[in-house]
C-alpha positions as CSV (number, residue, x, y, z in Angstrom):
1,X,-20.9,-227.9,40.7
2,X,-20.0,-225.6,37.8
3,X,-19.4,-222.4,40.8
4,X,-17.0,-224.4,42.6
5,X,-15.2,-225.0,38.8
6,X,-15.2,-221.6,38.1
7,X,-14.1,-220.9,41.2
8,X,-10.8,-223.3,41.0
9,X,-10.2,-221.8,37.5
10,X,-10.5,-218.0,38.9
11,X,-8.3,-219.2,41.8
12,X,-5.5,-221.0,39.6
13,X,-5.8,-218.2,37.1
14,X,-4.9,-215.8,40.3
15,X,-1.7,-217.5,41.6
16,X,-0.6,-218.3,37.9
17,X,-0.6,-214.6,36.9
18,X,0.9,-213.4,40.3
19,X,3.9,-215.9,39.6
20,X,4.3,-215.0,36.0
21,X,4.7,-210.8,37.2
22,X,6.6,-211.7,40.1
23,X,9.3,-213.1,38.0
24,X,8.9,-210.1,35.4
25,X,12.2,-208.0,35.1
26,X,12.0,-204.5,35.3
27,X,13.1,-204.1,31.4
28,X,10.5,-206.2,30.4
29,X,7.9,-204.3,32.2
30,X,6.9,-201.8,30.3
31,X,6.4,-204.1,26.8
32,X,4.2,-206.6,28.7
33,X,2.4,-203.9,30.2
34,X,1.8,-202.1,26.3
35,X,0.6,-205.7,25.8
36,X,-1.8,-205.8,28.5
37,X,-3.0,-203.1,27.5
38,X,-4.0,-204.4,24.0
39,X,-6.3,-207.3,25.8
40,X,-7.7,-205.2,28.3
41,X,-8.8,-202.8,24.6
42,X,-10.5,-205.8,23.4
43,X,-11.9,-206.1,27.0
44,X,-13.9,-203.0,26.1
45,X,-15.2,-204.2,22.8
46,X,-16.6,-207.3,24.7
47,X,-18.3,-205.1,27.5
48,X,-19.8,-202.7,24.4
49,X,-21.1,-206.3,23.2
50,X,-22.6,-206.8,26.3
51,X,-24.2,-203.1,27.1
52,X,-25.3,-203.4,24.0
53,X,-27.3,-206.7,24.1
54,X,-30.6,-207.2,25.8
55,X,-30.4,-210.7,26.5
56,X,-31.1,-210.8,30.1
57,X,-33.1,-207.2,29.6
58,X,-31.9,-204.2,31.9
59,X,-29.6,-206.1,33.5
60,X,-26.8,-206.9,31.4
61,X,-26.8,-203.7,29.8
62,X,-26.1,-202.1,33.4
63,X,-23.4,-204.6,34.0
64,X,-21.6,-204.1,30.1
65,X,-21.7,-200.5,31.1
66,X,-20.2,-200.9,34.0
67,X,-18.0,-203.4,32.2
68,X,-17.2,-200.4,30.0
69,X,-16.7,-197.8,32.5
70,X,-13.9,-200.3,34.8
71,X,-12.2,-201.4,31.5
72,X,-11.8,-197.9,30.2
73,X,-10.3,-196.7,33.4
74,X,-7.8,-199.7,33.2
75,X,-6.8,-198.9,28.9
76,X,-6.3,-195.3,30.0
77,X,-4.5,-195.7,33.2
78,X,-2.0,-198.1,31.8
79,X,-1.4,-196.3,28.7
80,X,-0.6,-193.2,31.6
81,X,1.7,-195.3,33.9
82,X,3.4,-196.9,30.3
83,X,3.9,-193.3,29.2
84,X,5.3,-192.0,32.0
85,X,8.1,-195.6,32.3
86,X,9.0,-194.2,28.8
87,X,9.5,-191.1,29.5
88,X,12.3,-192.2,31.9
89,X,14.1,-193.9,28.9
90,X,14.2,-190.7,27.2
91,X,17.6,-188.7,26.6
92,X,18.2,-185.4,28.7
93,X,18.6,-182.2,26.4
């Protein structure tokens, strides 16, 4: 019973957030994707929390380090592609 609730929550959670961007204007993208950034930062902390635990022994500290490795690649990657959108904004010399 509690798989099929997480799995209506991941589900909503999925079509929610694909609304919400869809409707995103292009001037707003680049704020709400600094912001994003921000959570997926304190994604990271909670995947260190996790590599570093041994609650469930070698497993969970292969997981939070994978954790780690996917959420890093996101903070970086986003702070690129925001970079880059300001970088358009920027006056010609």
């Amino acid at each position: 019973m509690d798989a099929v609730y997480l799995l209506f929550i991941l589900l909503l959670s999925i079509f929610v957030g694909f609304e919400l961007i869809q409707k995103v204007p292009a001037t707003l993208h680049t704020p709400l994707m600094s912001g994003a950034n921000a959570i997926s930062g304190i994604t990271v902390v909670g995947a260190l929390a996790l590599a570093g635990s041994d609650s469930m022994g070698g497993y969970s500290s292969y997981l939070g380090a994978f954790a780690v490795f996917l959420a890093t690649i996101n903070v970086v990657g986003g702070y690129l592609v925001t970079d880059r959108m300001l970088a358009m904004f920027k006056k010609k010399q």
